[in-house]
C-alpha positions in Angstrom: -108.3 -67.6 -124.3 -110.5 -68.0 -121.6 -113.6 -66.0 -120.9 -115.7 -65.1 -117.9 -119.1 -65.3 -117.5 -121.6 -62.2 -116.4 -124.9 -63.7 -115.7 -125.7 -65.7 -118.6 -123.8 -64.4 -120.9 -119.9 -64.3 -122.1 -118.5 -61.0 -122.0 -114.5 -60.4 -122.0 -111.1 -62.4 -121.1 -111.0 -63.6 -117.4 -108.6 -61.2 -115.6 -106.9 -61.1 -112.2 -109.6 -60.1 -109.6 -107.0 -58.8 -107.3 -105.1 -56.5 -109.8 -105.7 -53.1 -110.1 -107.1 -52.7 -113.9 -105.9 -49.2 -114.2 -101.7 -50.7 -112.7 -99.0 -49.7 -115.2 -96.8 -52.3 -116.4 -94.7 -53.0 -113.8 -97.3 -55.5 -112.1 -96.2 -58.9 -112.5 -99.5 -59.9 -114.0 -99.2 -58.9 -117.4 -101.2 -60.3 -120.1 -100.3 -62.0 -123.4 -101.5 -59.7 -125.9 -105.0 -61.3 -127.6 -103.9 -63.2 -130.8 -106.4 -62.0 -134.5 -108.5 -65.4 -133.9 -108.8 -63.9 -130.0 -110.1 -60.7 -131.2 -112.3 -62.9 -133.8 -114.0 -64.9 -131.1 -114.6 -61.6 -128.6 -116.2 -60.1 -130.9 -118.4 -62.6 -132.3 -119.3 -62.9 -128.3 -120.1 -59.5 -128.6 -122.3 -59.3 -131.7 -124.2 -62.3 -130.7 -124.7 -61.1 -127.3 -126.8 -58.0 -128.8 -128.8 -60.9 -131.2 -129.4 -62.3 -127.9 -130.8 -58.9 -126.1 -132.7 -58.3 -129.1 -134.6 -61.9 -129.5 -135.3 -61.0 -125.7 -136.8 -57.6 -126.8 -138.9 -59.4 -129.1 -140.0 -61.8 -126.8 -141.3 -59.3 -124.4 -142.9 -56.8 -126.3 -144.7 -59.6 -127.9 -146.1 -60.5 -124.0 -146.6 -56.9 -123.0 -149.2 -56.5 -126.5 -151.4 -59.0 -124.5 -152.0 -56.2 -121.9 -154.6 -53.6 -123.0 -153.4 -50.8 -121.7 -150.1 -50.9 -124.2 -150.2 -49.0 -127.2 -146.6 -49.0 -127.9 -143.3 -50.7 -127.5 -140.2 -49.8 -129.6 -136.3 -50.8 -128.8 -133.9 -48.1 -128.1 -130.2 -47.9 -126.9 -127.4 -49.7 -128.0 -129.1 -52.8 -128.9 -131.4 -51.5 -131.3 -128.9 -49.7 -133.8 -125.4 -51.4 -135.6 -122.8 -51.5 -132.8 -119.8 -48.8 -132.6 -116.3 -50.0 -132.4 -114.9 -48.6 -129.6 -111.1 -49.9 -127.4 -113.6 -52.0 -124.8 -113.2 -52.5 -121.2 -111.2 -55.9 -121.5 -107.8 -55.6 -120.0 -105.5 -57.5 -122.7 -107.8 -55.7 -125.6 -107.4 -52.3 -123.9 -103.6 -52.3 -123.1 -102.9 -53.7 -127.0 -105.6 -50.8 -128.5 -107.2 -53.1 -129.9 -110.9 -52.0 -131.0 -114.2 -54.5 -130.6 -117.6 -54.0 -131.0 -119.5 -52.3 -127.9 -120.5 -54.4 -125.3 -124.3 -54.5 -124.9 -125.4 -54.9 -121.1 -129.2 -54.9 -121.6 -132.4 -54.2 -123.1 -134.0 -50.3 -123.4 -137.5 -50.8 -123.7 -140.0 -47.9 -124.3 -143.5 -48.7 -123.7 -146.6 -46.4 -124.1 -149.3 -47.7 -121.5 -152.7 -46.2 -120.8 -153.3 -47.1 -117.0 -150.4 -47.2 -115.1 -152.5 -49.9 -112.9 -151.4 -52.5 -115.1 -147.3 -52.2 -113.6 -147.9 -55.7 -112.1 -149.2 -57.4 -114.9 -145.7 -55.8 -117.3 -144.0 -57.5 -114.5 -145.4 -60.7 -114.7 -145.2 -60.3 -118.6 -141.5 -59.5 -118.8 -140.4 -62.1 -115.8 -142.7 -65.2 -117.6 -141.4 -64.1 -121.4 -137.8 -64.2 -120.4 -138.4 -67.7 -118.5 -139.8 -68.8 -121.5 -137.4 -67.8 -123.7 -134.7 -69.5 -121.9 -136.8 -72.5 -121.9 -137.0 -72.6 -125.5 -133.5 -71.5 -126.6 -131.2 -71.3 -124.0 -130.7 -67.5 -124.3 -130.0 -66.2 -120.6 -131.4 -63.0 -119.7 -132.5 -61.7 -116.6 -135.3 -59.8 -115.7 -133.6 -56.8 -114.4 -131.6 -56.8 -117.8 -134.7 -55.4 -119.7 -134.9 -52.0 -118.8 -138.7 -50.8 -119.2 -139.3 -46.9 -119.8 -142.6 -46.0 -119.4 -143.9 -43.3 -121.3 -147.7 -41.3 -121.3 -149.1 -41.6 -124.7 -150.3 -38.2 -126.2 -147.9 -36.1 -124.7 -144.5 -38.9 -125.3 -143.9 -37.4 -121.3 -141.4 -40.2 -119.4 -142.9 -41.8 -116.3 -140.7 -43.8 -114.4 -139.6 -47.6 -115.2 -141.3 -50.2 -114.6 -139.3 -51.7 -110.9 -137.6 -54.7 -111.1 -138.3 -55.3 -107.3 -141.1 -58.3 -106.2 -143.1 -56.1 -103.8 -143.5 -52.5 -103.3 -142.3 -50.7 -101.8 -139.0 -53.4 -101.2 -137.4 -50.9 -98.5 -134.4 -50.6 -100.4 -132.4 -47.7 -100.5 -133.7 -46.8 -104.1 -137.1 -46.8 -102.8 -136.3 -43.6 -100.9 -136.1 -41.7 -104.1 -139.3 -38.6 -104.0 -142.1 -40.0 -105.9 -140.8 -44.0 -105.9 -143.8 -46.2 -105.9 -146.2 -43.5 -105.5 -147.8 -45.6 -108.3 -147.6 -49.5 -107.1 -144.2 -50.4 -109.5 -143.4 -47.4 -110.7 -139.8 -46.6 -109.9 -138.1 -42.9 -110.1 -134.2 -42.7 -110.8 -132.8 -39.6 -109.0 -131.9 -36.8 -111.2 -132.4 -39.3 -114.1 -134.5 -37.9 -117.3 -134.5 -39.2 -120.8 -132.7 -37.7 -123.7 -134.8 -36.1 -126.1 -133.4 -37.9 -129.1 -133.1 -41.0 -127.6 -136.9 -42.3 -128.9 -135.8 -40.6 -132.3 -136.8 -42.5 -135.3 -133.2 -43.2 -137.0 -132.8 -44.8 -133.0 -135.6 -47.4 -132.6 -137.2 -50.5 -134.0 -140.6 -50.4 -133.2 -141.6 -54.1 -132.0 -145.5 -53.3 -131.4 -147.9 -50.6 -132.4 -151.9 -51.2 -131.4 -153.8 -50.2 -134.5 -156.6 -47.8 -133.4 -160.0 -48.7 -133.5 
């Protein structure tokens, strides 16, 4: 079986770009169904794909200690916590009913920072981190993969993330958003807000804490 590539990573059987993925059975594209050592290899894809996200975590929230300003970085999302099994997206796994382990598309990063001044240094942090990490071990992942959610220490209140943009503002049409880059890098998601239990304990893995003086 053959597998296509998203960025640097491996995520699901290559499929017909021109077929509708939602056509009944009639089309004349119809794939084989996966064989067991098929569904063996997708989802060791899968599993390692979150061991790579969360080697990337590490990797930043070890850079982002070096700033000052951050007290606090935990994981969150899917790949901090054991992965569901769930009938995934891929065609020939979907059509059988056959069950993998949830694709992981990025990293959820919650960081508690004092001075929202230092947005271009957790850029430079998270871009140099990820460069080096690729360096070192191969492991592809992009900048705009890690997903930083900044948060106002004291009160836990969400700020914005942290843009993936190089300048600011880029004149994109995100940048329209009320309140985007009022703060140099910090960007606002229309109508987004974070769930309440998503920082909850049973949820994270705390990669930094600063002890207090």
């Amino acid at each position: 079986m053959r597998f296509v590539v998203d960025g640097d990573q491996k995520l699901g059987p290559l499929e017909d770009p021109d077929k509708d993925p939602d056509a009944g059975d009639e089309s004349p594209w119809d794939p084989v169904e996966p064989s067991t050592a098929d569904v063996r290899e997708q989802g060791r894809f899968l599993e390692r794909r979150q061991q790579e996200l969360r080697a990337a975590a590490r990797r930043v929230a070890a850079a982002f200690a070096e700033i000052p300003s951050v007290r606090r970085v935990v994981l969150f999302g899917s790949v901090a916590v054991p992965l569901p099994v769930e009938i995934p997206r891929f065609r020939e796994f979907r059509r059988a009913g056959i069950a993998l382990p949830h694709e992981c598309h990025d990293v959820d990063l919650a960081v508690w920072l004092d001075d929202l001044t230092d947005l271009p240094r957790l850029r430079f942090a998270r871009s140099r981190s990820l460069n080096e990490l690729h360096a070192e071990t191969g492991i592809g992942v992009a900048h705009r993969q890690v997903d930083v959610f900044l948060i106002e220490p004291g009160t836990d209140r969400y700020l914005g993330r942290l843009c993936t943009f190089n300048k600011c503002p880029k004149g994109k049409p995100e940048c329209r958003v009320p309140g985007c880059g009022a703060t140099r890098f910090l960007r606002r998601l229309e109508g987004f807000a974070l769930r309440p239990d998503a920082l909850l304990p049973e949820r994270i893995v705390a990669l930094f804490e600063r002890d207090e003086v």
